[in-house]
C-alpha positions as CSV (number, residue, x, y, z in Angstrom):
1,X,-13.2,3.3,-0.4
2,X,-11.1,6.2,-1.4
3,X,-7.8,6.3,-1.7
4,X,-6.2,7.6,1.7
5,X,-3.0,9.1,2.4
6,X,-1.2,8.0,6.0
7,X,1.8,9.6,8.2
8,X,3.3,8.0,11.1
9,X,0.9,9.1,13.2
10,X,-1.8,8.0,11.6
11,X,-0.6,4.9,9.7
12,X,-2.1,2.3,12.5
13,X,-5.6,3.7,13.0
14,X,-5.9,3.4,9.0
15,X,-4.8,-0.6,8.7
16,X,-7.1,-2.1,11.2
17,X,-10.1,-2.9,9.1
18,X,-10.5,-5.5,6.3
19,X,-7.9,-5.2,3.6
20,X,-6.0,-2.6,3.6
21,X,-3.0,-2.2,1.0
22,X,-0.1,0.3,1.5
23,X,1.7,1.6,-1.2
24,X,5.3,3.4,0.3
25,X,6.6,5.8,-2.2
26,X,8.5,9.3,-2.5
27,X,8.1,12.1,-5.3
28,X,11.5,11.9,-5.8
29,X,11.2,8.1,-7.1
30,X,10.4,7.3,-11.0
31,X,9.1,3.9,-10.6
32,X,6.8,5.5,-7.7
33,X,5.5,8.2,-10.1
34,X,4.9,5.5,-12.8
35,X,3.0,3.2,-10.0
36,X,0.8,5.7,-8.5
37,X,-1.9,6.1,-11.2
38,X,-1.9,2.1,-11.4
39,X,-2.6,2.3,-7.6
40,X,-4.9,4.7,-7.8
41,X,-6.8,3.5,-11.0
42,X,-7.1,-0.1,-8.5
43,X,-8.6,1.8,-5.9
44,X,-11.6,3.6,-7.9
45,X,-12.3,-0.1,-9.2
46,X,-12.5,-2.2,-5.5
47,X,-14.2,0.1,-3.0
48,X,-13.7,-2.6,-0.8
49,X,-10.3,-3.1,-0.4
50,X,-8.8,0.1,1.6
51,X,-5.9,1.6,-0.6
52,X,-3.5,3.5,1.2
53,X,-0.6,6.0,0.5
54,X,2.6,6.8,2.5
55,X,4.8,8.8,1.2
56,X,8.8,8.3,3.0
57,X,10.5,11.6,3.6
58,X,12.3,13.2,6.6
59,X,9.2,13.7,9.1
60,X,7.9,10.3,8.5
61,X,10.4,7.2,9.2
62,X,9.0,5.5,11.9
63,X,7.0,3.6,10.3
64,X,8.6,2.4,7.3
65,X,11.5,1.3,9.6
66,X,8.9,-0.7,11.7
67,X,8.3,-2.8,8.7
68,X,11.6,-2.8,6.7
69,X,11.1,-0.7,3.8
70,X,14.5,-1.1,2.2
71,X,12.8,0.1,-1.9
72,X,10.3,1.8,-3.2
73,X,7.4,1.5,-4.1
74,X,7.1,-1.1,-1.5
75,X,3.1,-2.4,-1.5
76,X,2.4,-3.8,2.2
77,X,-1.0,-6.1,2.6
78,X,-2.9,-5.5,5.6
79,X,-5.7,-8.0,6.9
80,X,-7.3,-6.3,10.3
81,X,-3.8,-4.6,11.2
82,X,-1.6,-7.8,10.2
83,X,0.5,-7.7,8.4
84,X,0.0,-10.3,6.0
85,X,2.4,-9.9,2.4
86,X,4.2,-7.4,1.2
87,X,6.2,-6.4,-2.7
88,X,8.3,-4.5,-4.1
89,X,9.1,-2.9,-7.2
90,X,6.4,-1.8,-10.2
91,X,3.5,-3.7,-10.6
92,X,0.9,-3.4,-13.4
93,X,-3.0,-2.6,-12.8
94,X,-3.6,-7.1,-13.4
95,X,-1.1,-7.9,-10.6
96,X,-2.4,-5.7,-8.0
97,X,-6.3,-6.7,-8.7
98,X,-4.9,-10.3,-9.1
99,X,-3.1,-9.9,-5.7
100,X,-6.0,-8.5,-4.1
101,X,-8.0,-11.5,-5.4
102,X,-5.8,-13.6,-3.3
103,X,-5.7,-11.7,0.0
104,X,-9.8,-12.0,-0.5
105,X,-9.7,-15.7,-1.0
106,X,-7.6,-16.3,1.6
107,X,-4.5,-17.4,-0.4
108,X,-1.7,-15.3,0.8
């Protein structure tokens, strides 16, 4: 599946089917800049996870308040809407497939 990009008002709608993983960034962030590609290059290789992209800024707060976004990027795992594990800070391309592997398995 493509990657996606969510707002409040759409962020709930996107999460409700299989694994879905949310990466919380902002442009103005370096480590979100450096983590995005890595993200993104995930996505293209597991069309069957559902990789999602939600960007904090002034008209979108809701929903990182919901959940307790404190830092960015902040990587929330999904399972059918539930919140099931989420991470923060840069992550290389191995930890996120690795990660995934787990959700898939059942281990996290």
């Amino acid at each position: 599946m493509a990657l996606t990009h969510a707002n409040d008002t759409t962020f709930d709608t996107m999460i409700g089917n299989g694994i879905t993983l949310v990466d919380f960034w902002a442009s103005w962030c370096g480590p979100c800049r450096m983590f995005g590609p890595i993200f993104e290059a995930v996505s293209e290789k597991l069309p069957d996870v559902n990789f999602v992209k939600f960007e904090i800024d002034e008209s979108n707060r809701r929903t990182p308040a919901k959940y307790g976004i404190r830092s960015i990027p902040s990587v929330l795992a999904f399972k059918n809407g539930e919140l099931v594990e989420a991470r923060s800070g840069l992550m290389d391309e191995d930890t996120v497939i690795d990660w995934i592997k787990e959700l898939q398995n059942g281990n996290s």
